[in-house]
Residue, then its C-alpha position, 0 to 999 in steps of 0.5 A: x283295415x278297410x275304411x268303415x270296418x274293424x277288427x281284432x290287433x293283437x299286441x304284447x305288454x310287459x307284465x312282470x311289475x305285477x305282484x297283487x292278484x285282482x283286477x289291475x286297471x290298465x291305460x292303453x295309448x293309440x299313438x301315430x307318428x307321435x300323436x295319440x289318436x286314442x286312449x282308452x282303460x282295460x282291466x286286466x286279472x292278475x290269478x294266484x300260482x294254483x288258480x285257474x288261468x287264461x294264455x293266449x297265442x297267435x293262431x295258425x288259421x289266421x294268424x288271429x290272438x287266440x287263447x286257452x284256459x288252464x287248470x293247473x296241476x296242484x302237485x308241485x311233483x309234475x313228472x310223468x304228468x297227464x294232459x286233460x283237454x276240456x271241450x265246452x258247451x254252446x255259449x260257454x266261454x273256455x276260462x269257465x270251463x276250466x274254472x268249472x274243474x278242481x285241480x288234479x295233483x295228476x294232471x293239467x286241464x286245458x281247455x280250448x275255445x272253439x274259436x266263439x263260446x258257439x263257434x263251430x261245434x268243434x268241427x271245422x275251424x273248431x277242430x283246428x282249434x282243438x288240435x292247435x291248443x292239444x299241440x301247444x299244451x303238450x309242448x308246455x307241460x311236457x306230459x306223458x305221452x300215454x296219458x292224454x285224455x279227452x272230455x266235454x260237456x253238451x256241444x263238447x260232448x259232442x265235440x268229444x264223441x267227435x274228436x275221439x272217432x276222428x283222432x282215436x290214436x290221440x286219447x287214452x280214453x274219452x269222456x262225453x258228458x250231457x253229448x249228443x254224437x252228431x249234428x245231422x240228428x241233434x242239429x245245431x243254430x245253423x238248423x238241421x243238416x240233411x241226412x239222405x237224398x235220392x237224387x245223385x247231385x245232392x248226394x255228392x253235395x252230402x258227401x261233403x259233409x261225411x266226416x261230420x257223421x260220428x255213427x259212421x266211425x264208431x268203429x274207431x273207438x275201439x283201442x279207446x276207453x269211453x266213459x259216457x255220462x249223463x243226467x237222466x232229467x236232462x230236457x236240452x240234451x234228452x238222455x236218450x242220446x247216451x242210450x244211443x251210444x250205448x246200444x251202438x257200442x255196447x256189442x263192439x266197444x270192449x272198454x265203456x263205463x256209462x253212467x246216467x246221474x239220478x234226475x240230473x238236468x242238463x248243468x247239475x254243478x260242477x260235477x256236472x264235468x268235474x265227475x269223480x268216477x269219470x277221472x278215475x276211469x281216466x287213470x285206469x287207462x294209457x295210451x299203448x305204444x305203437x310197438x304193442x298196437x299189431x291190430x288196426x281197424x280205421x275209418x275215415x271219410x276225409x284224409x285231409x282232416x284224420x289220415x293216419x292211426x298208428x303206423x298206417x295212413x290212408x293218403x289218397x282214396x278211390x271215391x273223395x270224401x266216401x269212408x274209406x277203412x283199413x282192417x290190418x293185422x301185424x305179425x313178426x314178417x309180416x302185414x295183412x288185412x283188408x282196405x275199402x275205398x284206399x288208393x294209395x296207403x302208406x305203412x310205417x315199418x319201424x318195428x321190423x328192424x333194417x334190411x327184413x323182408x316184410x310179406x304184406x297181402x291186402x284185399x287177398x290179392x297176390x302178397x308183395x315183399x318188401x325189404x327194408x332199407x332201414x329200421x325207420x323205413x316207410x313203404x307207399x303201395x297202391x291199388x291198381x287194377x285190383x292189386x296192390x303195387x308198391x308205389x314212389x312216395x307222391x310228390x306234394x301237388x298230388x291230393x294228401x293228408x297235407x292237402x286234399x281239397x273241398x272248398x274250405x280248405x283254403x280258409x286256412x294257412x293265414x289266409x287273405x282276401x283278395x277282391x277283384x278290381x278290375x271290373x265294372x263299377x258293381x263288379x268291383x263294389x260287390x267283389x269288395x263288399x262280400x269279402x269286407x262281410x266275409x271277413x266281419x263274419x269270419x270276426x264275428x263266428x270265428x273270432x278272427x282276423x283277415x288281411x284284405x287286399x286288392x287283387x293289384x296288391x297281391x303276388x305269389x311272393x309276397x304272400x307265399x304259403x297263405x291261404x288265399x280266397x278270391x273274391x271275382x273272376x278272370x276278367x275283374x280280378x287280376x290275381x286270377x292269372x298267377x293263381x288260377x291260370x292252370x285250374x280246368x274251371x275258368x269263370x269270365x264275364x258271361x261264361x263258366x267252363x268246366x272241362x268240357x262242361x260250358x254255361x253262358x249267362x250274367x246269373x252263375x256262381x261258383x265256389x270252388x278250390x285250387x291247390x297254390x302252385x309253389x306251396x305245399x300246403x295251402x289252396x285258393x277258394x274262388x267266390x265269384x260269378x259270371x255277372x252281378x246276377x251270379x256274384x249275388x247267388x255267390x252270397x247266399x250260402x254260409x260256409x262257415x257254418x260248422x259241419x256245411x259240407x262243400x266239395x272240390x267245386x260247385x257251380x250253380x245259377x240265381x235260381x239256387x236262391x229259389x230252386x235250391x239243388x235245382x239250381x246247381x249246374x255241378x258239383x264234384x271233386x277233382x281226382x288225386x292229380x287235380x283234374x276233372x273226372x266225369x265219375x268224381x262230378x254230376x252234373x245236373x240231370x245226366x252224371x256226365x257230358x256236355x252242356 
């Protein structure tokens, strides 16, 4: 724990002498080498069997102590039982969210935080978080598969509309109540996210964001049933956003119930979530099995965050981060269909048995035949020069859904920071300084906990498979060789280059990401600059911010500040095997080129 700073420590107690519920006063010792440095008093709940409850674990992300709540089921007869996930509302912590529900004698409710009671809108680290809770209540109440449900209430309607077109092979069927569908129209604190551009550099920047924009993935709640609720009083979420949906859905979407409660304001009660109708419509509904889903239609813009629905994945694509779809029809011996922006597609054949020749045609090119090796075969093919061939699984280096890149993606794995030492005097106070506040931003919006150390603390080994965000450049941070000695971006005192792209000065910045050697799954994020001047336009963008899209990589000078998109020199996205492409990159003013 750096000196001046604090942070978040999780720890165990044996709790098991409780027997009274209520409030239980709770003593608690610092003690070092035998000497109490501190004392202090807590108050811990003890809950009734049946009552609403709060379990905490240890996050993936950072490796942090988070936690959910729990609305139990009431019946003691727990086979074949549903699994409700609650997302909740800005400002709403997730144990009010689960108290705001009665049991259900079908199910469990669970609800996750979003990391802050504002966190992340569910996006981002928000959507990790979901996903983590989602994971970790299906391993302890053992549901049935087929009756996993989603639902949400305002900022989680919105979490719902997006986690439902995001995941939709996940969901039985989905519940947004008082929602809007995307931040670029509703906005959120962190302001309203642009939507469109006219110039190419801030069209790639914008693209970053793709995977937030929920009205360009309606297409996936198809297989879904979606239940949309909302009052038609309400002034924070006006209704007119459930109309929206409605209209959009309403000649596509072929299972919707929707219902406007009769001068409902934003929060009318519990019912508000807790909507009887809305529950029954959920036990209608079940998720099929993948052996009865021949029809596929998926759209996704990021596979590094939604890949895959049923027994096809998009695994890399043409364009980063443009939407890439597959429409896919699966018949006795055979798969056909069409794809858009898919370069390499993987397809699971479990249903057609071993050693079965399987016809596949796509995009109306010539068919390929394929037999299988066994009934739990997979085949990869890949689009090259306008036909598909079959393809050698791609080793782990490569882009994928493990790891595909954009700057945040490193901000993952229990990652640490790590700040360059090695410069000047104020080369070394701002590389410390911006990550102690990195990390008290990422406590205070994220609920989380960072390790920081020095770039001379830092080895491959020691912190193997974790995410790492380096704080410097090749001259004043000596981690910058074990990480980065192979990346095409090489930032030093005085200069950036970028291919064959070149800038000199003391007033450039960059953000950018590198795939860890030697890990399959984590990446280093760079924060840095070529001088004191750009190490300080490096602080001036939130990328935790939720929704903020950034790319593989940027490159920008002290005139951003002023000029905003002005002053990026370059912005763009390596290709699948991490390297610099002129038609993945713009740089400012021409597509392509030298500087």
């Amino acid at each position: 724990i750096p000196p001046l700073s604090s942070r978040k420590v999780a720890f165990g107690f044996d709790g098991s002498g409780v027997t009274e519920k209520g409030p239980h006063p709770t003593e608690l010792s610092l003690i070092q080498k035998g000497k109490m440095l501190d004392a202090g008093r807590i108050s811990v709940e003890a809950v009734p069997p049946g009552a609403s409850y709060s379990q905490t674990f240890v996050s993936r992300i950072d490796g942090s102590l988070q936690y959910y709540a729990v609305t139990p089921q009431s019946s003691t007869n727990t086979a074949s039982s549903a699994l409700f996930l609650s997302v909740h509302g800005a400002g709403v912590e997730a144990s009010g969210q689960a108290r705001a529900y009665k049991a259900k004698d079908w199910g469990n409710l669970v609800a996750a935080t979003n990391r802050r009671p504002r966190g992340f809108n569910w996006e981002d680290w928000g959507r990790l978080d979901a996903l983590e809770v989602l994971a970790i209540a299906k391993n302890q109440f053992k549901p049935n598969p087929q009756n996993i449900y989603l639902t949400g209430h305002s900022m989680g309607g919105h979490g719902t509309w997006f986690l439902g077109a995001t995941y939709p092979d996940k969901w039985a069927a989905i519940a947004p109540c008082a929602g809007y569908p995307t931040l670029k129209e509703y906005g959120s604190a962190d302001g309203v996210i642009p939507d469109t551009s006219s110039n190419p550099l801030e069209q790639m920047l914008l693209r970053s964001g793709n995977q937030s924009d929920v009205l360009k993935l309606t297409a996936n709640y198809k297989p879904l049933g979606v239940y949309v609720f909302h009052g038609d009083a309400d002034r924070t979420v006006p209704v007119t956003y459930a109309r929206q949906m409605r209209k959009l859905l309403g000649q596509s979407q072929p299972d919707m119930s929707y219902y406007e409660y009769p001068g409902g304001s934003h929060w009318f009660g519990d019912h508000s979530v807790d909507w009887k109708p809305l529950f029954d419509f959920f036990k209608w509904h079940q998720i099929s099995a993948d052996s009865a889903v021949n029809t596929i239609d998926f759209t996704t813009a990021n596979p590094g965050i939604s890949s895959a629905y049923r027994w096809a994945s998009i695994e890399q694509q043409t364009q980063p981060l443009l939407y890439s779809r597959i429409q896919l029809t699966r018949q006795r011996t055979s798969i056909t269909g069409t794809t858009s922006n898919v370069s390499l597609l993987k397809l699971a054949l479990n249903e057609f048995g071993a050693k079965t020749p399987v016809m596949i045609t796509l995009d109306g090119t010539p068919a390929l035949t394929y037999t299988t090796a066994s009934a739990q075969d997979t085949v990869f093919l890949r689009r090259e020069s306008g036909q598909w061939v079959q393809a050698k699984q791609p080793d782990a280096w490569q882009k994928g859904p493990h790891r595909n890149g954009t700057f945040k993606d490193a901000f993952n794995n229990r990652m640490v920071f790590v700040y360059g030492t090695k410069g000047t005097k104020d080369e070394n106070d701002w590389n410390i300084q911006k990550a102690r506040y990195d990390a008290e931003t990422w406590l205070y919006r994220g609920n989380g906990a960072v390790d920081i150390i020095a770039d001379t603390e830092f080895s491959l080994t020691s912190y193997a498979d974790r995410g790492v965000v380096l704080f410097g450049n090749a001259t004043n941070n000596a981690a910058w060789q074990s990480l980065l000695a192979d990346c095409p971006i090489q930032v030093e005192r005085n200069r950036i280059r970028a291919g064959s792209q070149q800038w000199q000065g003391d007033d450039l910045g960059t953000y950018f990401v590198w795939p860890i050697k030697g890990s399959k799954t984590a990446s280093v994020a760079v924060i840095g600059g070529t001088g004191l001047k750009g190490m300080k336009a490096a602080s001036a963008n939130q990328y935790f911010a939720g929704a903020s899209g950034f790319p593989d990589f940027m490159i920008f000078g002290l005139d951003m500040v002023r000029d905003g998109s002005k002053g990026v020199r370059m912005a763009g996205f390596y290709t699948n095997n991490w390297q610099l492409a002129p038609e993945h990159y713009v740089v400012n003013g021409q597509m392509s080129g030298s500087n």
